[in-house]
N, C-alpha and C positions, 0 to 999 in steps of 0.2 A: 698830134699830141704835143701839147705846150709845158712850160716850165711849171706854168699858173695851172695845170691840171696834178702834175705832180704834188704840188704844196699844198692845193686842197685835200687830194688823196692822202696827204700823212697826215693831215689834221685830225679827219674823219676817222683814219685808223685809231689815231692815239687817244681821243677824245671815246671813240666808238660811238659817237654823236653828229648825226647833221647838222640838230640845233646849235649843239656848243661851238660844233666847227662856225659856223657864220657868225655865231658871235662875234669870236675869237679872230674872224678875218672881214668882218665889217659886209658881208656877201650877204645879199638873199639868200634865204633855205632854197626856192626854186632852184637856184642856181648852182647851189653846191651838189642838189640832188639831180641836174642835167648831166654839171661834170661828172659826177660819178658813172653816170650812166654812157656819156659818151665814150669812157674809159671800157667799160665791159664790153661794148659795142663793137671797139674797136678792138681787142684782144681778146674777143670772146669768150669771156670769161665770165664767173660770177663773182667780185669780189668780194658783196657782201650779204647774207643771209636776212632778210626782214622778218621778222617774228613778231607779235603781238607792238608791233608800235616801235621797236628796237632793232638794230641791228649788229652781229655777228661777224666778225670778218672770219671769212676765210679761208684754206691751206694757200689760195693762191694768194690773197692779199697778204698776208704774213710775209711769202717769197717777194712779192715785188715791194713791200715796202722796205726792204734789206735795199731793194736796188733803189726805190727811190729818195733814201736820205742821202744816198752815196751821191746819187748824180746833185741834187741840191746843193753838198756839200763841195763837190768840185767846182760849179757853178761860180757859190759866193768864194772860193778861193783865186778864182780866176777874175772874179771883180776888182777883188783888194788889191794885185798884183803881184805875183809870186814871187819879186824882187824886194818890193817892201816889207811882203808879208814871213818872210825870212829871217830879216834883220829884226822889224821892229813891231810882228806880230804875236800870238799864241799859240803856243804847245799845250795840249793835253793829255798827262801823261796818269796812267792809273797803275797802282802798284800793288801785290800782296801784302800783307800785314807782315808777313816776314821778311820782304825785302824791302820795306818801307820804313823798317830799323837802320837798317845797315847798309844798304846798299844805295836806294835812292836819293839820301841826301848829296851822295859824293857825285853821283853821275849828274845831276843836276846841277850842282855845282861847277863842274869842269864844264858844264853845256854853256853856265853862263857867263864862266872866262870864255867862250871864244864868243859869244852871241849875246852881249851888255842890254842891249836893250830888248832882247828877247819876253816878253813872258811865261810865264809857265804857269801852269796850272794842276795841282795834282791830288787824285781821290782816292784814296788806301780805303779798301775795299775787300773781301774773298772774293775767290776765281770767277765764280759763278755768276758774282753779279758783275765782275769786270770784262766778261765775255760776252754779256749781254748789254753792256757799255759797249760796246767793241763793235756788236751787228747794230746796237741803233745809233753809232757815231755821235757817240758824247762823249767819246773821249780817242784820242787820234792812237797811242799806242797805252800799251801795258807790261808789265812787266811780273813774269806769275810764275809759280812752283807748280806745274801740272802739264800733263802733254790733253789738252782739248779734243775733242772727236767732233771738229765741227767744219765743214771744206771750205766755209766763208771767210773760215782765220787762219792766219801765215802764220806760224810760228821758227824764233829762230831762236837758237841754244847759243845763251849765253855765258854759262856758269854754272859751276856744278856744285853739290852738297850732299850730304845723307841724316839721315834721320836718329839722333840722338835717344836712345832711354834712360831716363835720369830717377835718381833714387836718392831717400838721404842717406847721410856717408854709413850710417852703423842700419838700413834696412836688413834684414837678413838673406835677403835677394844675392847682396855684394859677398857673400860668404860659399854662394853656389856658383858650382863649376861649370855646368853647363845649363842657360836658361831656355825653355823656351815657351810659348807665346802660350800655352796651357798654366806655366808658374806663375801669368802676372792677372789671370783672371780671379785671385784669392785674395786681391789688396785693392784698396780703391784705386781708381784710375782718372787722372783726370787731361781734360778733353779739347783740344780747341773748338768752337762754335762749327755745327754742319754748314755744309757748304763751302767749307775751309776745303784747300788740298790735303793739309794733312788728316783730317777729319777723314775725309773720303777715302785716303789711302788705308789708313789705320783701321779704319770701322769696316771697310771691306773685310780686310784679312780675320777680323774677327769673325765674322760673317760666315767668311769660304770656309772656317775653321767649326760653326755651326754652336761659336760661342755670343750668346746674346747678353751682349753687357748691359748694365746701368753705370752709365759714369756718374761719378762721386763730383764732377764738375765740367762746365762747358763755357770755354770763355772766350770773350774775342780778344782778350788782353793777355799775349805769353806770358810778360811779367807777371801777372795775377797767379798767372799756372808755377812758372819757374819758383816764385814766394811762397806756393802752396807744399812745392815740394821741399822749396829749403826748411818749411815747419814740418816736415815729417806726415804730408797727410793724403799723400799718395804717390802713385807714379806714375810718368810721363812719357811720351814720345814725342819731339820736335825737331825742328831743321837744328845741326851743331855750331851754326856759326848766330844762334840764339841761347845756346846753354854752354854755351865756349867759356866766356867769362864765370859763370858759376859754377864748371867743374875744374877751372883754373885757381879759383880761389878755394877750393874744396868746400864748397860749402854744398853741394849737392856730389854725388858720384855717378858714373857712365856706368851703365850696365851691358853688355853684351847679349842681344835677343835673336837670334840668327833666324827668326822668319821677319824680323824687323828691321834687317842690315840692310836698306835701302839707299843704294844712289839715287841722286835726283839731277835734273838740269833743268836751270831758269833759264824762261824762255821771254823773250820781246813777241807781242803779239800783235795784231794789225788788220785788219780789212784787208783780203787778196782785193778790191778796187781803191785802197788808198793811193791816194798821188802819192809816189816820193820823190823830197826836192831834196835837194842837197845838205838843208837842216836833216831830215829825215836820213840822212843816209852818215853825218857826220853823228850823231845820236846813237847809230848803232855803232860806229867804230869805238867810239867812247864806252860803249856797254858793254865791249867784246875786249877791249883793253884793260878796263878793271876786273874781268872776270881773270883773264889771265894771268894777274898780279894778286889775285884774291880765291 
């Protein structure tokens, strides 16, 4: 089993195409359809399903192509030199939409006082798709509001927060003494985009509660939401270190929703087979330093 069998094998995966694969790597169709075959052969397996002219990858092709971007991936890091590729190579770092306000600018920042000619590279994204960033290694770490159910990704707790409900200052909400999560299905609600953490956390609870909302909005832009509430046009739940300033200037108010009073911790995400070098490990001290000051 060669390198040159693996690079075919992800072609084929991601294409789902022999033909496009040979295009795409200047190979015979014979050829790419050998190696595939020598690859089943050799790990007895079926990677991939032929049907009507097409082919299917899969349960096992899905697992082994997890392992084979990773080994590619250490491969071309060990070409470049792990000494230059330190100093004067790429980071790729992927972040929530809520930490990619406040949070990510500064850690990147401090990454590239000590690392000048570093690059960096970064994709503000929800969890969902930055987790699937994460198995097919397009992107080296992330930084997310959600604890993941997945055994291929590390996660480490960097920073904690909880979940804000915000209303305008005279809703009549802010005049009840005790809320809970039945008072706010009677006002519009509005939503950050599915696939979001908080999307997923919030929408569950409504859910286990056997209440089927329509949100009044779903956006991937908080400000779009926090603006909607400061016009009085519904209400909200997000991270507080996003509605901080707006219930600082009073122009929205904090409601207290006690099946809503959620801690959270962000977390640094990662491939359990990522290399870590020393970038990679001063990165985290940097993310665990601002957390503790913030």
């Amino acid at each position: 089993m060669t390198l040159r069998h693996l690079e075919i094998f992800i072609k084929v995966y991601e294409f789902q195409s022999i033909t496009k694969a040979a295009k795409e790597m200047h190979i015979a169709q014979p050829s790419i359809s050998l190696a595939i075959k020598e690859m089943e052969n050799y790990y007895s397996v079926c990677f991939f399903d032929r049907m009507n002219r097409k082919i299917f990858p899969t349960a096992a092709a899905k697992q082994f192509y997890e392992y084979a971007v990773h080994i590619i991936s250490l491969f071309s890091e060990m070409e470049k030199g792990i000494k230059n590729w330190e100093e004067e190579g790429i980071m790729r770092i992927g972040s929530s939409m809520t930490i990619s306000q406040y949070v990510l600018p500064h850690i990147v920042q401090l990454l590239k006082e000590k690392y000048p000619n570093l690059k960096m590279k970064m994709y503000v994204y929800n969890s969902e798709t930055l987790e699937k960033m994460i198995i097919e290694n397009k992107i080296d770490f992330a930084l997310v509001e959600t604890n993941l159910q997945n055994d291929n990704i590390i996660q480490i707790p960097f920073m904690s927060d909880y979940l804000s409900t915000i209303v305008y200052p005279t809703h009549p909400l802010v005049q009840k003494q005790k809320i809970q999560l039945s008072d706010l299905i009677h006002y519009p609600i509005l939503m950050r985009e599915e696939g979001s953490s908080v999307y997923n956390l919030v929408n569950s609870l409504f859910v286990a509660h056997q209440y089927h909302i329509e949100y009044a909005m779903e956006s991937t832009s908080t400000q779009a939401i926090v603006k909607s509430v400061e016009s009085n046009l519904g209400i909200a739940t997000l991270p507080f270190i996003l509605v901080r300033d707006a219930i600082e200037d009073k122009k929205v108010c904090e409601i207290f929703v006690s099946e809503l009073n959620i801690q959270r911790s962000y977390h640094i995400i990662y491939h359990k087979n990522k290399y870590l070098s020393s970038l990679s490990k001063d990165f985290f001290d940097i993310c665990h330093d601002y957390g503790k000051h913030h």
